[in-house]
Backbone bond lengths (Angstrom), bond angles and torsions (degrees), N, CA, C in turn:
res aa  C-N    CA-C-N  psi(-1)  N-CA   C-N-CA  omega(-1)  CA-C   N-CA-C  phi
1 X - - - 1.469 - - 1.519 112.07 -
2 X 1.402 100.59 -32.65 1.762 105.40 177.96 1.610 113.99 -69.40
3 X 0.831 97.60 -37.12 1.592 123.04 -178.04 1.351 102.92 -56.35
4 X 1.605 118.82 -60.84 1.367 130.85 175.82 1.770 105.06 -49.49
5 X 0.863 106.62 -63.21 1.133 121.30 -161.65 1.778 127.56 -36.89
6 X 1.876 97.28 -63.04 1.283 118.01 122.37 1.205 140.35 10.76
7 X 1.530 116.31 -84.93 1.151 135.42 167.37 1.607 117.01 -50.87
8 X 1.205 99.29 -52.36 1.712 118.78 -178.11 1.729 96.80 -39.74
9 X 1.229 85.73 -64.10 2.069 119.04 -155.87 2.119 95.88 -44.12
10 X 1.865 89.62 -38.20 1.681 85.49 -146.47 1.691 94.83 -84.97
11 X 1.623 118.58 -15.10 1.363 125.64 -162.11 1.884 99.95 -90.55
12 X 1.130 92.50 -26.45 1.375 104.94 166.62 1.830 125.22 -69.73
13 X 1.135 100.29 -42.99 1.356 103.49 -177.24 2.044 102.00 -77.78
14 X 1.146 106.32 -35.97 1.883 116.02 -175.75 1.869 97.86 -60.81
15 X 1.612 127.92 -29.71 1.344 128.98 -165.95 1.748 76.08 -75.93
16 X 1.375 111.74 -57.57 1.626 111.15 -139.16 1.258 104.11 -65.24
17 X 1.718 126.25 -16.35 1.319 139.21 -172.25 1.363 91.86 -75.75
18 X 1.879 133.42 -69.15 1.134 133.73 -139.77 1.397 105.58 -59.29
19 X 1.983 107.15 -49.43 1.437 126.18 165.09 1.742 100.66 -20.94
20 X 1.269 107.05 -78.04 1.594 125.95 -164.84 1.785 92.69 -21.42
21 X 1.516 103.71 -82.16 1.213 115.22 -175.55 1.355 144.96 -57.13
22 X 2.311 114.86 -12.69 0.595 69.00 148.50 1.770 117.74 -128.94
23 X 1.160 89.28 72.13 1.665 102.50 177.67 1.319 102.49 -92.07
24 X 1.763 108.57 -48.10 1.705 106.70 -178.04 1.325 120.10 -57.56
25 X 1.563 124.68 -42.97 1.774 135.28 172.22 1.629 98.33 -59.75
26 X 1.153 123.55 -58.26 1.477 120.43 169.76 1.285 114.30 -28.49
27 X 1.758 126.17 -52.88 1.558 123.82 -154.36 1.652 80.26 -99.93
28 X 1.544 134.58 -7.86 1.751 99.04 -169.72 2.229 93.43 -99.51
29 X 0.859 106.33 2.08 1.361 121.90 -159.43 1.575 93.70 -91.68
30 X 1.586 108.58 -37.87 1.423 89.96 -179.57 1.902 123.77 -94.42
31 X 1.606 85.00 -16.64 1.541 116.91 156.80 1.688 115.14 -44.18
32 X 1.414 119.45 -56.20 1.650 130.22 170.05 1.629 106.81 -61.24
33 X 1.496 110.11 -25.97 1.739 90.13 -163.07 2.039 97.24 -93.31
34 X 1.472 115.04 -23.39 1.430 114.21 171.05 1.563 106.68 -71.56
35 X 1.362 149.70 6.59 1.045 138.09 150.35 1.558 121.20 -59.18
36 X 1.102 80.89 -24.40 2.138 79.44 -176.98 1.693 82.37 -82.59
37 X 1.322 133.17 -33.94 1.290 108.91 173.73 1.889 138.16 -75.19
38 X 1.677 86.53 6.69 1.725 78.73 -172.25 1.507 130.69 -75.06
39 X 1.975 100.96 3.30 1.645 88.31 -156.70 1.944 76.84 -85.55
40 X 1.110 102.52 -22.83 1.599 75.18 -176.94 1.170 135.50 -101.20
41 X 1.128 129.37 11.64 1.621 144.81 164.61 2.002 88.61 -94.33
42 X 1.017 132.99 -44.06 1.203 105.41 -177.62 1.022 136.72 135.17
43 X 1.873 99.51 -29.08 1.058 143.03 -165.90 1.565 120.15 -62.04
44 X 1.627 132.29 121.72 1.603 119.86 -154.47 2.236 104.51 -58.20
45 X 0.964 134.73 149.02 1.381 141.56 165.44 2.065 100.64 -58.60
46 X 1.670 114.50 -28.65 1.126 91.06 168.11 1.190 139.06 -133.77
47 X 1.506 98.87 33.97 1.741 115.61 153.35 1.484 112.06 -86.47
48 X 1.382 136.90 -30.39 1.188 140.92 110.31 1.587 111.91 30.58
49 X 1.361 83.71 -102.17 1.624 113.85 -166.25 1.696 100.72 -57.70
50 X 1.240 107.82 -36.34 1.286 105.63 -178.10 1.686 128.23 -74.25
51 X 1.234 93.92 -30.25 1.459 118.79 168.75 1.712 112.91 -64.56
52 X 1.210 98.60 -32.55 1.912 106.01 178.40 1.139 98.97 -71.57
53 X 1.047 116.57 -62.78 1.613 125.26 -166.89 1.576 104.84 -42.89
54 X 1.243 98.31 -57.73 1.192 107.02 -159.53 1.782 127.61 -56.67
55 X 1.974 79.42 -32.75 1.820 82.45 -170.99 1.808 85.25 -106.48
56 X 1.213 122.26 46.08 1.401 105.70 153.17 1.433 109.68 -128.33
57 X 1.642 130.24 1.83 0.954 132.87 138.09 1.222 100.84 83.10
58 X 1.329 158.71 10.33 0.872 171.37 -149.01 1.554 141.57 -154.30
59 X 1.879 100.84 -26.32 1.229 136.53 179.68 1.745 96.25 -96.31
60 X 1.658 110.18 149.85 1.398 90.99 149.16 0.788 133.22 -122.65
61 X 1.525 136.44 164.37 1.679 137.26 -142.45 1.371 97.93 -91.08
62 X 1.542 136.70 29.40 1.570 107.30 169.17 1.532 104.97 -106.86
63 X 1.343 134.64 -49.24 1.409 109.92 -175.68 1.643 99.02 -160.94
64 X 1.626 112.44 45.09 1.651 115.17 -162.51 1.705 103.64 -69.33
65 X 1.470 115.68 -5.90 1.441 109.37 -179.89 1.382 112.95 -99.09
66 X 1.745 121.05 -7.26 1.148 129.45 -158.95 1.468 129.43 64.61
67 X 1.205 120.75 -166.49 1.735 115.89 -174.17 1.888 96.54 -88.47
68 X 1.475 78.07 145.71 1.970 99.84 178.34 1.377 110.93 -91.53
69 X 1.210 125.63 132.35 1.496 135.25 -175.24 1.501 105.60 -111.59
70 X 1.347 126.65 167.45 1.221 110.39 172.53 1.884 99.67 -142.81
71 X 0.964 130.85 130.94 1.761 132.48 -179.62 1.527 108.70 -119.86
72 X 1.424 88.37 156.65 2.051 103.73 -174.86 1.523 89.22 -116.13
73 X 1.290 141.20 111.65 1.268 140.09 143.29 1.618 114.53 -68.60
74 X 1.230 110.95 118.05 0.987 118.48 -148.22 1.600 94.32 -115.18
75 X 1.611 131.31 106.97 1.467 149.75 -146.48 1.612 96.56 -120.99
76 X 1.493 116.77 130.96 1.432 113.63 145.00 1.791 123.56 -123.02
77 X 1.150 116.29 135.19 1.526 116.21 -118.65 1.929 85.11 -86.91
78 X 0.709 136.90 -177.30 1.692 143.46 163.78 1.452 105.91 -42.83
79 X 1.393 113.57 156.79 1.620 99.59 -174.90 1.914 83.66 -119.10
80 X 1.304 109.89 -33.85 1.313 112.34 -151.72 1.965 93.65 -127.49
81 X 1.512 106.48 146.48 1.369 110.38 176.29 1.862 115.85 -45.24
82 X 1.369 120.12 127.67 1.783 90.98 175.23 1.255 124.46 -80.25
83 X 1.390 128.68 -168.51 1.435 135.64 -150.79 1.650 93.45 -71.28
84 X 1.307 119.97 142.58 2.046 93.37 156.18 1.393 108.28 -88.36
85 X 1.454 123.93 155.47 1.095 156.75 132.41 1.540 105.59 1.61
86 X 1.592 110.26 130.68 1.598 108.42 167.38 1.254 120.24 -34.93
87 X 1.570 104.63 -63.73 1.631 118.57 -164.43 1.584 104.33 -55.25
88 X 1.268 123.95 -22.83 1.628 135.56 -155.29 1.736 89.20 -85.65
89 X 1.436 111.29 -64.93 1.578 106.78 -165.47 1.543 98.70 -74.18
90 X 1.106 129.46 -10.86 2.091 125.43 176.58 1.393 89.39 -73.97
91 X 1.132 133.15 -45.64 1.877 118.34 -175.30 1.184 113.81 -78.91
92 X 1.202 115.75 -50.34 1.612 107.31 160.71 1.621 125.35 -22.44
93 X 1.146 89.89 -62.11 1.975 97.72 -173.12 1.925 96.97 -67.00
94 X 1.006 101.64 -45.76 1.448 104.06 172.27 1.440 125.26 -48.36
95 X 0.904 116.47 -66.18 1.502 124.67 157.50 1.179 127.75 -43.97
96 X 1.638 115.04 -33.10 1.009 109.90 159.59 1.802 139.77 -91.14
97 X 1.048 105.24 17.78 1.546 117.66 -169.68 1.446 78.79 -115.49
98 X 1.520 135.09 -55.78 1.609 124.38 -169.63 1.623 94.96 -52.72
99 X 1.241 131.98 -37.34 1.445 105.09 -149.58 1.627 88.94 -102.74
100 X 1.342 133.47 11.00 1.578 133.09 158.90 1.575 117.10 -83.78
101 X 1.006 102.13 -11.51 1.565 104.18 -178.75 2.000 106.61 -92.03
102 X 1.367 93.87 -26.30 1.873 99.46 178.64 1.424 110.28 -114.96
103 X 0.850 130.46 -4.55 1.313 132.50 138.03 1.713 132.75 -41.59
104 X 1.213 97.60 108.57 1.484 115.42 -174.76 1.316 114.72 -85.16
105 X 1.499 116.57 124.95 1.482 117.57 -169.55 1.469 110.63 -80.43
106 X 1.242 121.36 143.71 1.535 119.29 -165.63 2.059 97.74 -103.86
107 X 1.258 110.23 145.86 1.754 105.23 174.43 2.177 94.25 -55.98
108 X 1.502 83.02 150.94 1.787 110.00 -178.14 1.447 109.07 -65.35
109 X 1.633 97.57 -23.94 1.656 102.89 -179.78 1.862 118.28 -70.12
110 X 1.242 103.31 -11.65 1.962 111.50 -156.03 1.853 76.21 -102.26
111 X 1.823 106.23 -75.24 1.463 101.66 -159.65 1.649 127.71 -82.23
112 X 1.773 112.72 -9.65 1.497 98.71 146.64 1.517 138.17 -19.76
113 X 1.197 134.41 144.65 1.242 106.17 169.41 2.248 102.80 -123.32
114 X 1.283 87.68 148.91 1.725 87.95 -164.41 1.090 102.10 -80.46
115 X 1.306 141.67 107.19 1.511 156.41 144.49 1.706 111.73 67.98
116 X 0.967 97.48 30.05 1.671 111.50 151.33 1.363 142.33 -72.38
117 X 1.502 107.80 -46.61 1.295 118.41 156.28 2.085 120.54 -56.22
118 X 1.169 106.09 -26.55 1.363 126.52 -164.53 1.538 96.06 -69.52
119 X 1.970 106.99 -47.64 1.571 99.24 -170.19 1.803 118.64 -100.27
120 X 1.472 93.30 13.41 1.736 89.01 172.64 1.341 116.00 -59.52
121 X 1.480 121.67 153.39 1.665 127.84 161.15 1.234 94.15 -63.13
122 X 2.145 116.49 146.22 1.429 104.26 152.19 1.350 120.09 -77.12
123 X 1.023 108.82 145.34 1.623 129.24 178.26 1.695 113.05 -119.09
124 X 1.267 114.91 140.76 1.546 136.58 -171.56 1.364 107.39 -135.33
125 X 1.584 133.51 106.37 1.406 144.32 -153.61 1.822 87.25 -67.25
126 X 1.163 140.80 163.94 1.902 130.76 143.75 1.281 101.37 -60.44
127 X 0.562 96.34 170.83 2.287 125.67 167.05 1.536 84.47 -92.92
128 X 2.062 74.18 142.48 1.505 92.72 -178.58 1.812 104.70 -112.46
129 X 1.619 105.62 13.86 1.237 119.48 146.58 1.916 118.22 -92.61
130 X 0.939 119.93 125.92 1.609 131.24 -176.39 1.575 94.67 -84.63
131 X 1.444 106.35 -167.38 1.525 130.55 178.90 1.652 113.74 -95.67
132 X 1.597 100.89 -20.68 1.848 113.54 -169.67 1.428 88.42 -94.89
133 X 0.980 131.24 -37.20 1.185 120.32 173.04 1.770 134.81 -43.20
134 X 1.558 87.68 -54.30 1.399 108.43 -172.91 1.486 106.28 -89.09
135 X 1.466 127.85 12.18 1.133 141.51 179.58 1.536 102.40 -130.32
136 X 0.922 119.92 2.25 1.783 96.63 -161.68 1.749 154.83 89.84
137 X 1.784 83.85 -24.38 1.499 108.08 -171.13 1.466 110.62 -49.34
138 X 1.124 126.12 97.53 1.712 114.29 176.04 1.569 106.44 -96.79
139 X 1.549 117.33 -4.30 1.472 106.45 166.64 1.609 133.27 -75.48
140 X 1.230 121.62 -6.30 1.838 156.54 130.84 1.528 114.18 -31.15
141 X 1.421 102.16 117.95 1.420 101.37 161.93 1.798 121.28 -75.53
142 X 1.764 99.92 -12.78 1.434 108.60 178.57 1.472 113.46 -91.83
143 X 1.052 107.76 82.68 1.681 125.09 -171.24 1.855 90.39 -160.35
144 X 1.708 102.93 141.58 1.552 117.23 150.90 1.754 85.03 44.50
145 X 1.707 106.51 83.27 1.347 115.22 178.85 1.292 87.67 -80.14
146 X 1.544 126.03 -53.11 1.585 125.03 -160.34 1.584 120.82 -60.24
147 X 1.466 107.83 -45.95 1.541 107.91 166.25 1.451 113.44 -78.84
148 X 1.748 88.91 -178.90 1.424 110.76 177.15 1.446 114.45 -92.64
149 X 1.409 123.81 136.35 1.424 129.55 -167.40 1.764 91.54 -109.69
150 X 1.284 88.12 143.53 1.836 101.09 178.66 1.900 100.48 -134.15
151 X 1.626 112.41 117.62 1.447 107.05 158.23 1.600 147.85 -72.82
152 X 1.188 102.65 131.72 1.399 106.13 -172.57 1.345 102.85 -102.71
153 X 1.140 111.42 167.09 1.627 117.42 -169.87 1.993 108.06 -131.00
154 X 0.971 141.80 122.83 1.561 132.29 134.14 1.180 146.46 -55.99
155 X 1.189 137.03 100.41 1.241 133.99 -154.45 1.854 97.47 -90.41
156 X 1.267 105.63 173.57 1.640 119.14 178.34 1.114 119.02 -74.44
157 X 1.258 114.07 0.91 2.024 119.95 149.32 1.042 123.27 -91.92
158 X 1.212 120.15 -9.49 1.596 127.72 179.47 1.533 123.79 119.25
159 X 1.702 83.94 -19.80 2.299 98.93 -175.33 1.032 106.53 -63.66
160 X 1.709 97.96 96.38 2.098 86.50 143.81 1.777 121.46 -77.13
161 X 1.360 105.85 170.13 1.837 128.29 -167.61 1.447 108.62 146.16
162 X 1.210 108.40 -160.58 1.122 128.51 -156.62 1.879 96.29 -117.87
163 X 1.807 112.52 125.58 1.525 107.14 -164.14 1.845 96.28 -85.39
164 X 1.123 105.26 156.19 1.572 139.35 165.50 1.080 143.44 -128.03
165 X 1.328 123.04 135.44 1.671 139.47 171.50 1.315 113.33 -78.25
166 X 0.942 84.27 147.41 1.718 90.40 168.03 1.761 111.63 -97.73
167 X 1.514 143.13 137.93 0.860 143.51 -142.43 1.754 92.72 -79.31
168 X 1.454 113.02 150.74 1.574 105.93 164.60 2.324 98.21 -113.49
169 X 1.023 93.36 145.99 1.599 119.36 166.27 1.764 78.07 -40.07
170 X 0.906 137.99 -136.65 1.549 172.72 127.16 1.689 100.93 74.72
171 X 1.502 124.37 -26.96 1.382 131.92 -146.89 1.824 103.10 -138.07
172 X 1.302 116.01 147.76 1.298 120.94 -176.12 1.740 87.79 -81.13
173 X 1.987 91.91 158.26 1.418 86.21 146.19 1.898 167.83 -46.75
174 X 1.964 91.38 -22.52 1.038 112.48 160.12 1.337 127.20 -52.96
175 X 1.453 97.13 -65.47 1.486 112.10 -178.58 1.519 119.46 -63.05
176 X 1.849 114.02 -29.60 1.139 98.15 148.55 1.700 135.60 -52.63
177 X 1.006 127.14 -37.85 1.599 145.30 -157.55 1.903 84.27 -82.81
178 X 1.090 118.44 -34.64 2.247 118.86 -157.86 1.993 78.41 -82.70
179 X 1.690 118.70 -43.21 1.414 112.05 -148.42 2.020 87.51 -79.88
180 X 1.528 127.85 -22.02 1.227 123.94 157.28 1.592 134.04 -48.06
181 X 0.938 108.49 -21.64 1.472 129.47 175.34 1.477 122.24 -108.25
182 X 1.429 106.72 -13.15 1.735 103.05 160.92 1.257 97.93 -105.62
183 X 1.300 158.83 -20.13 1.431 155.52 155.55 1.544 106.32 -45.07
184 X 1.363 139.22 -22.75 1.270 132.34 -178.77 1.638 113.38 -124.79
185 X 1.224 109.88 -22.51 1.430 131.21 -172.79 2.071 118.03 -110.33
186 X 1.450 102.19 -29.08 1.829 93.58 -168.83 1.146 100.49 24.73
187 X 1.209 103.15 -176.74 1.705 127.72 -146.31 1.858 101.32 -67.40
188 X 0.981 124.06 -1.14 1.799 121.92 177.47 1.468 120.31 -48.33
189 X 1.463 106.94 -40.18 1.831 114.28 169.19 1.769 105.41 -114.56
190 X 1.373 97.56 174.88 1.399 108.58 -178.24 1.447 95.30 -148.27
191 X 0.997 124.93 119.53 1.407 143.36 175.08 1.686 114.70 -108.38
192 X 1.272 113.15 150.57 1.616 104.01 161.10 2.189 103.40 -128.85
193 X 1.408 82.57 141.58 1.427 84.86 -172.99 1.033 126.81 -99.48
194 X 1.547 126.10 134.72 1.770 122.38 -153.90 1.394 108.53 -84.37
195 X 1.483 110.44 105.47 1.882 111.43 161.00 1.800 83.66 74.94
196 X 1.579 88.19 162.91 2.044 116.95 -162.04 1.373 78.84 -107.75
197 X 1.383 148.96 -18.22 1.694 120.56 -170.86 1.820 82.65 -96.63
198 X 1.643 83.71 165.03 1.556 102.52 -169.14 2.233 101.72 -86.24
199 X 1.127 116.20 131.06 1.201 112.51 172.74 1.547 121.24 -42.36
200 X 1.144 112.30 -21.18 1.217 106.46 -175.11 1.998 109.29 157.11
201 X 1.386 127.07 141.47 1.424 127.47 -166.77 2.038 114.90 -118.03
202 X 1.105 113.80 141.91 1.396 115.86 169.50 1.808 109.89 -136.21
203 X 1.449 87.26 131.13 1.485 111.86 176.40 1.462 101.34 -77.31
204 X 1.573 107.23 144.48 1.478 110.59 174.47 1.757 97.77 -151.23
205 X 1.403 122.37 175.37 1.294 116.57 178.22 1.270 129.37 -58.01
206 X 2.084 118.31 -14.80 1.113 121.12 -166.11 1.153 95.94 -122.70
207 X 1.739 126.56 22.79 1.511 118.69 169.38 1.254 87.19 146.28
208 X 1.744 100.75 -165.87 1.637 133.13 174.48 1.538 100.84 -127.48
209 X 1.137 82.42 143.00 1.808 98.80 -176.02 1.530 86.36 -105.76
210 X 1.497 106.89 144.54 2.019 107.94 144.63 1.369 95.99 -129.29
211 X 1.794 92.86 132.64 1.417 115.41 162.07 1.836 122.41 -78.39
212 X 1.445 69.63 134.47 1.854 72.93 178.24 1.524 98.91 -124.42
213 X 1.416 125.40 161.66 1.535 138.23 -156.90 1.215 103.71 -120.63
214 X 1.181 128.51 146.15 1.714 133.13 -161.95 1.734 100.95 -165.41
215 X 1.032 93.70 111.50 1.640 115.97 -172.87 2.016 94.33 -86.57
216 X 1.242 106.93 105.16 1.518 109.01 148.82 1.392 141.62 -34.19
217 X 1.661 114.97 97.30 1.431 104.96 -176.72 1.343 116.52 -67.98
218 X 1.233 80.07 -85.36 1.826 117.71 172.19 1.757 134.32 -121.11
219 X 0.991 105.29 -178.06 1.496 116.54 171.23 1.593 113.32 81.57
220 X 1.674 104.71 177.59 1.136 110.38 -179.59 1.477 125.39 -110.53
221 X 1.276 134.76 123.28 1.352 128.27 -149.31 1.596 105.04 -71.00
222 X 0.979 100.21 141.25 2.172 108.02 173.13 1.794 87.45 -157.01
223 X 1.590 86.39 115.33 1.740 117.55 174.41 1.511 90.75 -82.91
224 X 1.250 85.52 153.77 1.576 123.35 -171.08 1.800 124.78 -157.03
225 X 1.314 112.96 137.34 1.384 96.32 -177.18 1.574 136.29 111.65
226 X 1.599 80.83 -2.47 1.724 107.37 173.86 1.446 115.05 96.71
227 X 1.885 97.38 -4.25 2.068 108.78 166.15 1.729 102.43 -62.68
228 X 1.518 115.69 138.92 1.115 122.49 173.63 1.708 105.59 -112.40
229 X 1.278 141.08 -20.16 1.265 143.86 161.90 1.470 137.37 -149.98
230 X 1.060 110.26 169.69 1.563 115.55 -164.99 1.117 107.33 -117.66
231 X 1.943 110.51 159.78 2.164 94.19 148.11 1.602 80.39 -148.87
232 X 1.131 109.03 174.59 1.705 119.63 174.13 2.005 79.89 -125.43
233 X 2.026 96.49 114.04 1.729 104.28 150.98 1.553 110.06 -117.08
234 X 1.515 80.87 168.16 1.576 78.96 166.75 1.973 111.97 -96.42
235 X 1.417 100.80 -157.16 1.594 103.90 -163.38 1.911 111.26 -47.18
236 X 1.239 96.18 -58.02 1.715 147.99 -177.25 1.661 86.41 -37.41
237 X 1.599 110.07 -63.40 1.382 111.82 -163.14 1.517 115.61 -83.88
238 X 1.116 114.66 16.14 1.424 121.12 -170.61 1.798 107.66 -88.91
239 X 1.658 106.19 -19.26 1.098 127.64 -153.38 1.458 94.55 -77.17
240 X 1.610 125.08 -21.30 1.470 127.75 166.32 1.314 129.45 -86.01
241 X 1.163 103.93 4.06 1.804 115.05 162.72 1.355 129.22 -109.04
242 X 1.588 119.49 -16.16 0.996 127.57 -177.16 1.876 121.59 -146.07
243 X 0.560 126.92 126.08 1.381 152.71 -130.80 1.667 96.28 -78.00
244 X 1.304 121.03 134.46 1.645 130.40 -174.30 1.518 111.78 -11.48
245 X 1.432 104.69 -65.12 1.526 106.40 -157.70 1.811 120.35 -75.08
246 X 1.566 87.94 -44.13 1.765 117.38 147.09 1.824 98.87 -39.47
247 X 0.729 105.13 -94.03 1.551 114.02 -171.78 2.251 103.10 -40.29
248 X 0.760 118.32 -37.33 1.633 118.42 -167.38 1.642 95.21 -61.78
249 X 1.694 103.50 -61.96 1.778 117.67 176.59 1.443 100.92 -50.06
250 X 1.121 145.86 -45.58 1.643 129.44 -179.30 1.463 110.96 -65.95
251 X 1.318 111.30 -29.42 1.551 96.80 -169.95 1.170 119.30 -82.59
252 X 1.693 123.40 -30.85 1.432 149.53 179.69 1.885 101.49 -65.29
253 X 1.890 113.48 -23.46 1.704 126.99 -162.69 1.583 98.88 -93.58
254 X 0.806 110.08 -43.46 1.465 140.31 -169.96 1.438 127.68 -91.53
């Protein structure tokens, strides 16, 4: 009976342990998914962090995530529809030869049209090839009307990427990522930035960055901040500033 008993006592206490644990991964799990909510409740990025740490008991609370950065990817959106797809213009023509063959011709007298064509302005569409194009210019927002252009920056060592803050105590992540874009930019552009969660984050040896996305209004760019140059690429071309794996996470963010 002692024996039983025992057994009971110890199989009992191993349930009440597993419970324990996973109630704690439960509460830090839901802790990780309100981070994409802090820029907009308000909430600091490292009471946060501290709060994870804390209730997973396991981590320790001085700096196991490293320093927080915050970035403005800075997007200018398509200017012009893009090309379609092979398969897209082969149905087209297709579709359109099926519906010439059942197509009923109407008398010249109904679908003529009476001197309309006569009073249009002439009109000439632009080229949806530019001048930066056919030159190279990637410092032009008039380049790759059809895609999306993303800015890169040079710093006074030579690094191109994308510039960053370092997070302050006092400020959401957002506002870190808006104070990244007046540190290199002041008031010259005006951007608006999509949604308070961050597009997406990368760990590196001197921290985690979260990207945040910033749609191009207006204005004219003037670097600031010790940046010496620019280029506007698209997705594709990003792949020469930043390194495979770096580069895989932008394209999958983006």
């Amino acid at each position: 009976m002692l024996r039983q008993a025992l057994g009971a006592a110890r199989r009992a206490s191993r349930a009440q342990a597993a419970l324990t644990r996973i109630s704690v991964q439960g509460s830090a799990s839901k802790l990780v998914e309100q981070a994409s909510l802090t820029s907009a409740s308000g909430r600091s990025f490292e009471a946060l962090r501290f709060q994870i740490t804390r209730s997973r008991g396991y981590v320790s609370t001085s700096s196991s995530l490293g320093a927080l950065y915050g970035s403005m990817l800075v997007e200018r959106i398509p200017v012009v529809l893009p090309d379609p797809p092979q398969w897209e213009v082969e149905y087209h023509e297709w579709s359109e030869s099926r519906r010439d063959r059942h197509r009923v011709k109407l008398p010249d007298q109904i679908v003529e049209p009476k001197g309309l064509l006569e009073n249009l302005p002439d009109f000439e569409p632009a080229p949806r090839e530019t001048e930066a194009d056919r030159t190279g210019d990637r410092r032009t927002l008039q380049r790759k009307l059809s895609e999306y252009l993303f800015l890169v920056l040079k710093d006074k060592n030579g690094k191109w990427g994308f510039p960053k803050t370092e997070h302050a105590q006092s400020e959401t992540m957002r506002q870190t990522a808006e104070r990244s874009l007046k540190d290199f930019a002041g008031e010259s552009i005006e951007c608006w930035v999509v949604g308070n969660a961050p597009q997406g984050h990368y760990e590196e040896q001197d921290g985690t960055t979260f990207y945040y996305r910033g749609s191009y209004l207006e204005g004219d760019l003037v670097l600031q901040g010790g940046y010496t140059d620019h280029a506007w690429v698209t997705k594709e071309e990003l792949g020469e500033f930043f390194d495979a794996q770096h580069h895989d996470l932008l394209k999958r963010m983006l």
